[in-house]
C-alpha positions, 0 to 999 in steps of 0.5 A: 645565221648572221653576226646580228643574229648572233649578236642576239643570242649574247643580249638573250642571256644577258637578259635573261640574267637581268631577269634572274636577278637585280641584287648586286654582288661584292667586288668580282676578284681576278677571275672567277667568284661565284659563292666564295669558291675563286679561281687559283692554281687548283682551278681550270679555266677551260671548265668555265664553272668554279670547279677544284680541280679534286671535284671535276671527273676527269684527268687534267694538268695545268702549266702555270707561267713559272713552271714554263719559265722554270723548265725553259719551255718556248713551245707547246710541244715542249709542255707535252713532253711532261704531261701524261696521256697526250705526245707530240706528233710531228705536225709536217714541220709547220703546226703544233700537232698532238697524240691525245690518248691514240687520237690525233688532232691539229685542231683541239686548240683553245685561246682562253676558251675560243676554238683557235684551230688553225695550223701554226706554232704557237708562242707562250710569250704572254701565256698565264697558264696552259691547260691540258684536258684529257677525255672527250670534251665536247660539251663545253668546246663543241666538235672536237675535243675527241680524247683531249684539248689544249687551252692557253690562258692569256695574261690580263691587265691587272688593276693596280700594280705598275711593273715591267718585266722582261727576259733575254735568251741565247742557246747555243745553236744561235737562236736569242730572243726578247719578251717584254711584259709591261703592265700599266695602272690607268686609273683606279679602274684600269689597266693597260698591259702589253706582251710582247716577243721577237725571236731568231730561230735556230736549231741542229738541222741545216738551213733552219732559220726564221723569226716570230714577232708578237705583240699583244696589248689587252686592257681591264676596264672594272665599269663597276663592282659587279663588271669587268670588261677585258680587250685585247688585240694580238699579232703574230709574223711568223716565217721559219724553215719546214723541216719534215725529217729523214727516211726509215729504212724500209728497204729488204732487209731493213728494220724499218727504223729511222736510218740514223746514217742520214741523221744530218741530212736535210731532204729538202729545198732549202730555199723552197721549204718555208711556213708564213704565218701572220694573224690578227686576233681581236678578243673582249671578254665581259664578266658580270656579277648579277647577283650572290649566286648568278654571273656571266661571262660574254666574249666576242673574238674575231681573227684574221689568219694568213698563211703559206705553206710550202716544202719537199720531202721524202715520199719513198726510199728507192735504195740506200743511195737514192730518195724520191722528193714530193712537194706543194705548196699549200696557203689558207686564209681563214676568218672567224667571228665568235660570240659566246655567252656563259651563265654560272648559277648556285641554287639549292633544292632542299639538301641537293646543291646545283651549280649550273652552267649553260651557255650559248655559242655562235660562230661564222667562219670563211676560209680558203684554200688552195694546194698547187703540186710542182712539175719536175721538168724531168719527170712530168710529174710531181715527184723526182729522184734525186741521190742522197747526199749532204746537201740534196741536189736541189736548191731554189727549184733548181737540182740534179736528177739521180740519173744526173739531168738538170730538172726546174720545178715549177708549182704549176699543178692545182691539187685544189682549191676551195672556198668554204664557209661554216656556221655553228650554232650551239647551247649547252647546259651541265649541272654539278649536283652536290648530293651531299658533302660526300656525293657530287653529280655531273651531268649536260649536254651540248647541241651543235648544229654545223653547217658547212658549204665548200665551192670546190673550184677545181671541179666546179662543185658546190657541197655542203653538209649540216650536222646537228648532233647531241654531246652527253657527259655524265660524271659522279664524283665520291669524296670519302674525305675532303682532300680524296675523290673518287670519280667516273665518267662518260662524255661524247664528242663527234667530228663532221666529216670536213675533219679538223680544218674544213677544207674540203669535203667529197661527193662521197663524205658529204654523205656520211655521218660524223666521226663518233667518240665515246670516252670512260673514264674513272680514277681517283685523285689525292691532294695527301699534302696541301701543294701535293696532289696524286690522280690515277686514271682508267679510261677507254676510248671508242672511235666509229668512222663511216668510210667508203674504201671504194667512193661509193658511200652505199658501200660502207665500212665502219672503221673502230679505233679503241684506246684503252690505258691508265694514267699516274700523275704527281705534282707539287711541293714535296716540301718548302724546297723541293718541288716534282711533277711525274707522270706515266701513261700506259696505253693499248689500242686497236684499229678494226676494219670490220667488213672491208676484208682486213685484219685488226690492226695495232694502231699508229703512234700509240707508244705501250709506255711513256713517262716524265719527271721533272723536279726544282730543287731550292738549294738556298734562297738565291739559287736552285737547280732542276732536272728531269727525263723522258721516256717514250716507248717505240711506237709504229708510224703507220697502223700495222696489220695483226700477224704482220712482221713487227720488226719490218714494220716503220717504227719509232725506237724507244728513247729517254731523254735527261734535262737539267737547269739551275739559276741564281737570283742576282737580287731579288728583280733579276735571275739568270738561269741555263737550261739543258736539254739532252744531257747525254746527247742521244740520237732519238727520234720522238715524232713522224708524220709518216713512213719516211719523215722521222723527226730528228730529236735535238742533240745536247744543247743549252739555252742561257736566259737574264730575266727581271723585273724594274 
């Protein structure tokens, strides 16, 4: 499908609208109003209809910007360390990467609703709010979405109001950085706001450096009282060191544990292991109000990524004295165009209230890539010994061989290269039927057609894979009071066999269908004080893969990964001044190779227990201080076969970690605030990507912020 067809699927629904109704609205307020409901606090914009948070059938959380500026949060995995049923994994050191409820996506990513899945660290500098959605979501984000996604709500221009704000920072590492956020008022109908950030980065680790340079102007145009039209453009530089942690010790006689000896260790390059980012983002979004009980929302998004990816690593422990390194350099460019069009309706029939979303969405996609390995002059190959020591003998591409010979390196090995191109075309519609004031009914469905073709150029090939596939959700939702709901739900979600990034696919998995996710999910949710809401959750996941553990797609497996747990969540103000956010999460899962032989195995990075709490106390009106703590119990870095020896098996040590803040507001335009992390200083490791890169958790530190407004 072209972009001009795709530009027609935006003017169908916009005269579709048209059609339903002529009547003008009043005045569209900062978000969304259809029927008197608004979007605050207790809304989630990623649900793209008008929904309380009490009334929409699954677990979720929202951060807003204070919270984040509160906690001295700088990175998404700072947020997740808070939230209930999602972890960090390690991401390779080069990418936010997340565990949600035992499934692990680097794509699951969302920019104020649009997909944004390519692998990077993102920044919160001009961040609203980030929401954090648990379940299969595929109905309203398409493939994906299999147990949860992470949607950031950018800042907008706001019409009327003149400010300027900013924040300063220093930790004790080294690391500072500033933010402006700035916000213009054109004329009585615009408004013109820029965001943006640099960053020195610094950490524990040596060799770690880099910087981020950001900026972001947007503008809100309000062409009417029934229009708003909001643009904006984004560019990210990003280049920082890629650290991908240290080795467990999996030696005779070992206990399959990080190896806490080598905890100051670098196992890398330390002029070689870089990550490059640079992007350019185009956004417009246009909400119309058509009528009282009719609206839509159209955006049209483009982006430009750039990036290059290069490190060594531990990819095996050959005794206590030597390590074997393992390296390549990876670079994508990929380029995106989506158009997307929503419709939010109320109508009645009779008694029964419907408040219907259906939307229609288009997305063109290109990206490239290429992977060279390194030849060792030693070795041949991509893989050498070298002695463990602080530093490892090897700079520049340049080192000092176990065995004491001179080896130079050079990333002359293609593993592979390909150009891929996707199209996706998708409707979908879902109605939330209110039975009565006690009973609401939730229930859609989402087609997807994913078109896919990759040109491996290594092998001289050409694939391609088209997957049409239908996402059912289904919820109902009981409020025995206003401030009580008692809900279940079912949902579905695939991933094409391309998986996550697209970026390539074999002669055998072209022939197999997609991943499958199945989700339930039932749970009750409290708002027993105005700003203070309980939600408790029951859910499982059900994972089904095709595989062909030999390359012959006749010969197929189906592998099963099942999740089960329960959630307890907390958030609010306890009082005028104190304020708690807590959570637990209580997971079980299993992997299951049905016919290839093997045993049921006790899944990866699926710790039993995890638990946060963090709490601002307002001491006085000027000052206030915050502290919390993290949990997370030991978790396995690669699946274990049941029977198998636990204790000789690479594994995560349990761990708590305490953090504090406290601030003091000079005047009413200026606080200044310390937050540290790590109080009691404990060597924990919180991440792996796999057997022998375990993530180094950060000692005690202190990050020191002026932040204001003029």
């Amino acid at each position: 499908m072209s972009q001009f067809t795709g530009s027609l699927v935006i003017a169908a629904l916009m005269g579709l609208a048209h059609m339903a109704s002529a009547q003008a609205s009043p005045i569209i307020e900062d978000e969304v109003v259809v029927t008197g409901k608004y979007l605050f606090i207790d809304q989630v914009n990623a649900l793209k209809s008008p929904t309380p948070i009490i009334d929409v059938p699954q677990s979720l959380s929202i951060v807003t910007a204070d919270q984040i500026a509160s906690q001295g949060f700088d990175s998404l995995g700072d947020i997740i360390n808070y939230i209930p049923g999602v972890t960090n994994t390690q991401g390779e050191g080069h990418r936010d990467a997340v565990v949600f409820r035992g499934v692990r996506s680097t794509a699951d990513f969302f920019l104020d609703g649009v997909r944004d899945d390519v692998q990077y660290y993102r920044g919160l500098y001009n961040i609203e709010q980030v929401e954090v959605l648990r379940g299969a979501n595929a109905l309203l984000f398409g493939r994906g979405g299999t147990g949860g996604l992470i949607n950031r709500v950018t800042k907008k221009g706001e019409i009327g109001e003149q400010f300027t704000g900013y924040k300063t920072s220093l930790d004790t590492f080294g690391a500072f950085g500033f933010e402006i956020d700035t916000n213009y008022a054109a004329s009585r109908s615009s408004a013109l706001r820029l965001n943006a950030i640099y960053e020195s980065l610094n950490n524990h680790r040596d060799f770690y450096e880099g910087d981020r340079i950001a900026i972001n102007p947007t503008a809100r145009f309000e062409l009417s009282s029934t229009s708003i039209i909001d643009v904006s453009y984004e560019y990210i530089d990003n280049e920082r060191f890629v650290d991908r942690g240290i080795p467990v010790n999996d030696l005779a006689g070992g206990n399959g544990e990080p190896i806490k000896a080598f905890a100051d260790i670098v196992f890398a390059d330390p002029e070689l292991n870089t990550a490059n980012v640079k992007a350019h983002i185009l956004r417009a979004s246009l909400t119309r109000s058509f009528s009282e009980n009719l609206k839509g929302v159209f955006n049209a998004s483009y982006s430009d990524f750039d990036k290059r990816y290069q490190n060594f690593y531990t990819q095996d422990l050959i005794d206590i004295n030597t390590v074997r390194l393992d390296g390549y350099v990876d670079t994508t460019q990929r380029k995106r165009f989506n158009l997307s069009g929503n419709l939010i309706g109320e109508f009645a029939t009779g008694d029964i209230e419907h408040t219907i979303v259906t939307g229609l969405e288009y997305t063109n996609t290109s990206n490239n890539n290429d992977r060279y390995n390194p030849v060792f002059s030693t070795s041949g190959g991509d893989r050498e010994d070298f002695t463990i020591a602080r530093p490892i003998n090897l700079s520049d591409g340049v080192g000092s061989t176990a065995s004491g010979e001179q080896t130079i390196l050079a990333f002359s090995d293609v593993n592979d290269d390909t150009e891929a191109d996707l199209q996706v075309l998708s409707a979908f519609i879902q109605d939330e039927i209110a039975l009565s004031d006690k009973f609401d009914i939730v229930l859609g469905a989402r087609f997807d057609s994913f078109d896919f073709k990759v040109d491996d150029l290594k092998a001289n090939a050409s694939r391609a894979r088209k997957d049409e596939k239908i996402s059912p959700r289904a919820g109902l939702v009981f409020k025995p009071q206003e401030n009580v709901s008692i809900y279940a739900s079912y949902s579905q979600s695939f991933l094409p066999r391309s998986g996550g990034q697209f970026a390539s696919v074999s002669d055998s998995t072209a022939q197999l269908e997609p991943d499958e996710f199945k989700s339930l999910e039932a749970g009750l949710k409290w708002d027993f004080l105005p700003e203070l809401s309980f939600t408790a959750a029951y859910f499982q996941n059900e994972q089904t893969i095709d595989a062909a553990p030999d390359g012959a797609p006749e010969d197929l497996e189906r592998r099963g990964l099942e999740v089960d747990g329960f959630e307890l969540q907390l958030e609010g103000q306890m009082n005028e001044h104190l304020y708690v956010r807590a959570g637990y999460t209580n997971l079980k899962g299993k992997t299951d190779f049905t016919d290839a032989g093997v045993a049921q195995e006790l899944p990866r990075e699926i710790p039993e227990n995890t638990f946060s709490i963090w709490s601002n106390y307002q001491l006085t009106e000027k000052f206030g201080f915050g502290v919390g703590a993290t949990y997370q119990d030991e978790a396995f870095i690669t699946d274990l076969d049941i029977g198998a020896e636990p204790s000789l098996h690479p594994t995560l040590p349990s761990f708590t970690r305490f953090d504090a803040a406290a601030y003091y507001d000079v005047r009413e335009d200026l606080r200044v605030q310390v937050n540290i992390e790590n109080l009691t200083d404990t060597l924990y490791f919180p991440s792996s990507h796999s057997t022998h890169q375990a993530t180094i958790g950060a000692p005690v530190n202190a990050r020191f912020t002026i932040s204001g407004q003029f």
